[in-house]
N, C-alpha and C positions, 0 to 999 in steps of 0.2 A: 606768224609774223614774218615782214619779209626785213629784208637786210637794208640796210641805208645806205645810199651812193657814198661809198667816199672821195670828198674832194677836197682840193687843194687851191685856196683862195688867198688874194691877200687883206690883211688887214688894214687900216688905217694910217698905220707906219710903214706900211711896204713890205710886211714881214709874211711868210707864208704860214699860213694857217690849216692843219688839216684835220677832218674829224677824228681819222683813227688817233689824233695827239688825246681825245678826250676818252678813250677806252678805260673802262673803272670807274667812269661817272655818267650819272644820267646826262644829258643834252638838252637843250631846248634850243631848233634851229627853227626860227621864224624867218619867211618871204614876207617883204613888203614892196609895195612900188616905188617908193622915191622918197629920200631927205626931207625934212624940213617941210613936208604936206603936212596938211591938217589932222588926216589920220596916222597919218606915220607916226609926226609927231607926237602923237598923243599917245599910240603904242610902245614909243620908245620910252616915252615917260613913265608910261605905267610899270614896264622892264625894270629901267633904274628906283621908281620908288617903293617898289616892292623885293629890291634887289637882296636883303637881307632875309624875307622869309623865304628866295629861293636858294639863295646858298644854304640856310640852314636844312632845306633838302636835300643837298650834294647834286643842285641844278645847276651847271652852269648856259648861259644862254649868250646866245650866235645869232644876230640879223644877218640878214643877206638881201641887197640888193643889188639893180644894175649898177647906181653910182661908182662913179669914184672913187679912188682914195684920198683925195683930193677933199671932194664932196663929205665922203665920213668924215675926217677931221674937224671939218666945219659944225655940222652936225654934232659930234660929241663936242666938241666942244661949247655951242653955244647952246645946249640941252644940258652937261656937263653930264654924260650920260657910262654908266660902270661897269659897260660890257661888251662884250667885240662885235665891229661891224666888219663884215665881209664886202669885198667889190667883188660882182662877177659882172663884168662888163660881155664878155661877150656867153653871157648865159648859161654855162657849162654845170651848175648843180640847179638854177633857173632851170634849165631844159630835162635834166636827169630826174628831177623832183617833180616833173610835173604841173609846175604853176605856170607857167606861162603858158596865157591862153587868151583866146577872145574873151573882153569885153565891150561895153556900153558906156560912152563915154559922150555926154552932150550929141547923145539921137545915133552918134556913128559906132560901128563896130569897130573896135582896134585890137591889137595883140600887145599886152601888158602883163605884167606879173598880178597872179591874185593872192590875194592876201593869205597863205596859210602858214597854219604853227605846224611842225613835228615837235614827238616826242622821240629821245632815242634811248635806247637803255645801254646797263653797262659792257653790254657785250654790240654796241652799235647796231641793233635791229630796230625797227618802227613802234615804238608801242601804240603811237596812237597821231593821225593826222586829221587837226582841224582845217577843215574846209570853210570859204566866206567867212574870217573869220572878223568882227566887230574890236577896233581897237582898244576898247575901253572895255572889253568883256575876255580878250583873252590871255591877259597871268591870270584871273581869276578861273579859267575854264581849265589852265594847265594845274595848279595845286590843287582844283579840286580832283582833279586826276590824279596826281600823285598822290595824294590824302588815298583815296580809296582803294593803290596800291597798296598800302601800307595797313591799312584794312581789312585788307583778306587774310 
């Protein structure tokens, strides 16, 4: 397993948020590209309406995107959304994590953030990173990983 970048981002409110703050509990820190998209949206959705079966894992879960803090506010708010969004404006866990990369984007090549989930454990190491991951298929891809934690 390797170790998780830790970093220090801010929240929504301006407030700094860092992972080592989440030591003793699992993590879920998902990259997505932007606010208020189609898939975004639908991922964040899927985060807060399932927000109860991951607490009751001792999951707490972390977006991160370029935005704003400005931009997240908007966003939780008009999703009414129950869990932290990170701004990394100038890419600094973006870049450490490895999602920023080329895409395809209407025929051209660009550099954008790709959509992936970690998992981090309680000792902040990687348990598990989805890659391309589908918004509407990944809390289901993360419990059923912790499910089969819990398993062995």
């Amino acid at each position: 397993m390797e170790k998780a970048y830790d970093f220090t981002l801010n929240d929504s409110e301006g407030n700094a948020v860092s992972l080592h703050d989440f030591l003793g509990q699992k993590v879920v820190v998902y990259f997505y590209p932007k606010d208020s998209t189609p898939g975004c949206t639908k991922q964040a959705c899927s985060y807060r309406d399932h927000f109860a079966e991951l607490t009751a894992r001792n999951l707490k879960v972390i977006g991160i995107s370029k935005d704003s803090v400005t931009s997240h506010q908007k966003f939780i708010a008009k999703q009414n959304l129950n869990f932290t969004l990170l701004s990394d404006p100038d890419r600094i866990a973006i870049e450490a994590y490895g999602v920023w990369q080329e895409k395809m984007m209407y025929g051209k090549k660009v550099m954008g953030v790709a959509r992936t989930t970690f998992v981090i454990d309680e000792q902040g190491m990687i348990l598990k990173r989805f890659d391309k991951v589908k918004p509407d298929q990944d809390v289901a891809q993360v419990l059923a990983l912790i499910d089969s934690l819990k398993a062995e």
